[in-house]
C-alpha positions as CSV (number, residue, x, y, z in Angstrom):
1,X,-18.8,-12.9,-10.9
2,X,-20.0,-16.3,-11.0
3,X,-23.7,-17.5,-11.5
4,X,-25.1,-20.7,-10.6
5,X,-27.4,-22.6,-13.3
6,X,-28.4,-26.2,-13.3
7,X,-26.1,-27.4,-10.4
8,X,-23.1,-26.0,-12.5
9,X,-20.7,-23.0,-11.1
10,X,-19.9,-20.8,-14.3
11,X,-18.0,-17.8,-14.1
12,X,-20.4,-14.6,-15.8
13,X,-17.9,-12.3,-18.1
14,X,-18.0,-8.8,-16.5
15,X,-18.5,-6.0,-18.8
16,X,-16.0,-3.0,-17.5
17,X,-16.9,0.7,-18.7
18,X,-14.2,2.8,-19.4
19,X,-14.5,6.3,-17.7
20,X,-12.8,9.1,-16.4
21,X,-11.9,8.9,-13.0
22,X,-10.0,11.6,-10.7
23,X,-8.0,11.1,-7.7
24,X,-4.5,12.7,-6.1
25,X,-1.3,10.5,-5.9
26,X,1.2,11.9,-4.0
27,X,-0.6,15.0,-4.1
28,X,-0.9,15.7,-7.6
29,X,-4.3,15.8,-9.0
30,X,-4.1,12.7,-11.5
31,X,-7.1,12.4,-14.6
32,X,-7.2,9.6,-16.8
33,X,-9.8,7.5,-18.8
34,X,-9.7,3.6,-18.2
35,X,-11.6,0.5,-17.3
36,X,-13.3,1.3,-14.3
37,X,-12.8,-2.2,-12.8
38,X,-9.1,-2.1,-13.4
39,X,-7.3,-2.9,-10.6
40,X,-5.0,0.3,-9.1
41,X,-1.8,-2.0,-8.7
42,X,-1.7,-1.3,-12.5
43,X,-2.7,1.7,-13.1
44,X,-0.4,3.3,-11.0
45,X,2.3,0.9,-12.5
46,X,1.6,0.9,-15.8
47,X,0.3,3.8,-16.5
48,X,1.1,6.3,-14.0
49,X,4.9,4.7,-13.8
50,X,4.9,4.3,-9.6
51,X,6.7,1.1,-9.7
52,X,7.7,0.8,-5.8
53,X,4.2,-0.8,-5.5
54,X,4.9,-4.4,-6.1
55,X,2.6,-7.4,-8.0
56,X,2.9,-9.9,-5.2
57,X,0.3,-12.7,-4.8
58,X,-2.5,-10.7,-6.5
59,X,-4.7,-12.1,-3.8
60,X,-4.5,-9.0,-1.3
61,X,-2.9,-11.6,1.3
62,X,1.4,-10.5,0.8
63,X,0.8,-6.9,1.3
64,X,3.7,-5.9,-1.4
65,X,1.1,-3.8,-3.2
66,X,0.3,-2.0,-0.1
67,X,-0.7,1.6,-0.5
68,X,-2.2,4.8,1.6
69,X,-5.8,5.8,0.3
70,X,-6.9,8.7,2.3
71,X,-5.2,7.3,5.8
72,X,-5.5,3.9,5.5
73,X,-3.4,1.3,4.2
74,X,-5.0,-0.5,1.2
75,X,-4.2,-3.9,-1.1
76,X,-4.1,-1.8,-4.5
77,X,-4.5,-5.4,-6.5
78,X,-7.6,-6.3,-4.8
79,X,-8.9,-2.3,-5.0
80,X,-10.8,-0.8,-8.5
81,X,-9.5,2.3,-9.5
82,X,-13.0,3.6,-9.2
83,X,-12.9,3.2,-5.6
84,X,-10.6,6.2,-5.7
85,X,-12.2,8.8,-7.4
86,X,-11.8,11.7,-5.4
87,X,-9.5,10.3,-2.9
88,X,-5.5,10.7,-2.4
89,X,-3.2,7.9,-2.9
90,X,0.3,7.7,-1.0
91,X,2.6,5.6,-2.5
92,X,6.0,4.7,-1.4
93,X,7.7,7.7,-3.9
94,X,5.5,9.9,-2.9
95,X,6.5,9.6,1.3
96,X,9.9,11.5,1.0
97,X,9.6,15.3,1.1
98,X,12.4,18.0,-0.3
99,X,15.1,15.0,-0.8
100,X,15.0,13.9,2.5
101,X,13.7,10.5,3.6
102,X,10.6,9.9,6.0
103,X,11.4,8.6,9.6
104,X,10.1,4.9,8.5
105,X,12.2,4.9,5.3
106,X,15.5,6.3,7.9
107,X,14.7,3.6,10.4
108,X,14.5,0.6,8.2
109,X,17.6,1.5,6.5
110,X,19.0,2.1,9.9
111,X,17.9,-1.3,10.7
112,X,18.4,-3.2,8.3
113,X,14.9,-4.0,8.3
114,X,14.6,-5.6,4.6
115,X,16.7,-8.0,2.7
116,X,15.8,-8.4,-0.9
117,X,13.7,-5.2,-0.7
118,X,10.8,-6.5,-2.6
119,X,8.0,-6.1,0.1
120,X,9.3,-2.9,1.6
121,X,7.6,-0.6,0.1
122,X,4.1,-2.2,1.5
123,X,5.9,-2.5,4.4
124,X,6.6,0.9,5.2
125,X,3.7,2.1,3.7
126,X,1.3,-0.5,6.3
127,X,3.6,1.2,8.6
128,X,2.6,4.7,8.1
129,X,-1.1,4.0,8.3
130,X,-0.6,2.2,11.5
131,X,1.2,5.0,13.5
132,X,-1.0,7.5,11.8
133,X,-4.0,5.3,13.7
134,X,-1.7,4.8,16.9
135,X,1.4,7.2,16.7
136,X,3.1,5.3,19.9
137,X,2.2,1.9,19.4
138,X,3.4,-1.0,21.6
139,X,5.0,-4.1,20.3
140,X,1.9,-6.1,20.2
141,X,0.3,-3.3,18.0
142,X,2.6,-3.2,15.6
143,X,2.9,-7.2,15.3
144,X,-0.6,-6.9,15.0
145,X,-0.8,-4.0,12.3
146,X,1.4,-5.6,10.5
147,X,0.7,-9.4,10.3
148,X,-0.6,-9.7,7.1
149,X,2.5,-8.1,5.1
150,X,4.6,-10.8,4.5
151,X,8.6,-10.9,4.5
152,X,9.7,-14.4,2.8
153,X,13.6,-13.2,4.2
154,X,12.4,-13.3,7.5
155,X,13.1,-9.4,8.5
156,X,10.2,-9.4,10.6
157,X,12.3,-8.5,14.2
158,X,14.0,-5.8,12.3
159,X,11.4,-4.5,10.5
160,X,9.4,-3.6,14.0
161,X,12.7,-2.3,15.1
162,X,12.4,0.0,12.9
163,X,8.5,0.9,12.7
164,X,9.5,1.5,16.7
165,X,12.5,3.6,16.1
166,X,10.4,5.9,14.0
167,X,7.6,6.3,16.0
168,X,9.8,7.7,18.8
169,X,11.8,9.9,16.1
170,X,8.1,11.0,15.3
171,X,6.8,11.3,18.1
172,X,3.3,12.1,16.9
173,X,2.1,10.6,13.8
174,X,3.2,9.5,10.1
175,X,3.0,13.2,9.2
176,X,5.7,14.0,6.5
């Protein structure tokens, strides 16, 4: 927060609470008391040990920390945790089922569709909000959808390979 006084920009200290706050991850009802300003990147890192979300730019503008709150794909460094209470949070451990892989983990392993590895988790996750919103997208949506996740390799042709490979294997939706 910043306040304005005398001409002079000067950042006001923001007091946080600490609370209980309740949401699902992965499907598993998760309770836990912390600062209700914390950012979810880290709680679901630190504390909750999901570690395939990835500290990128911790501006909301890479995408690595991309997860899936309630259907939609979501910047968790930019997002309070108390803008999940009561919601479900998907994150990229929590998209296989029974040991075997979803289509848009298959498909960008089929393809090749990451290098170092380190933004793939946002990237499939973006991924599986996007064809949950538009299961047969073209290839305009999905350079679209996924503009603002950012691959410094340059995967970018394989990695909409892929989201189009699973979308046919889908045929349908994200749906585990």
């Amino acid at each position: 927060m910043y306040e304005k006084a005398h001409g002079i920009t000067k950042r006001k200290e923001v007091q946080a609470m600490i609370r209980p706050v309740e949401f699902k991850v992965n499907g598993k009802q998760v309770r836990m008391e912390t600062e209700d300003e914390r950012m979810l990147l880290w709680v679901l890192r630190t504390d909750l040990g999901f570690t395939g979300t990835k500290y990128g730019c911790g501006e909301g503008l890479c995408g690595a920390c991309t997860v899936v709150i309630n259907g939609k794909a979501v910047r968790s460094c930019q997002t309070p945790v108390k803008e999940v209470a009561g919601k479900g949070v998907l994150t990229i451990e929590g998209l296989a089922s029974n040991g075997k892989l979803h289509p848009l983990q298959k498909a960008f392993i089929e393809h090749s569709a990451f290098q170092c590895g380190f933004c793939t988790s946002g990237m499939i996750l973006n991924a599986y909000a996007l064809l949950e919103e538009k299961p047969a997208p073209s290839e305009a949506d999905i350079i679209k959808g996924m503009d603002d996740n950012l691959c410094r390799c340059g995967s970018h042709v394989r990695i909409v390979k892929a989201i189009q490979a699973a979308s046919r294997e889908m045929k349908g939706g994200a749906g585990k």
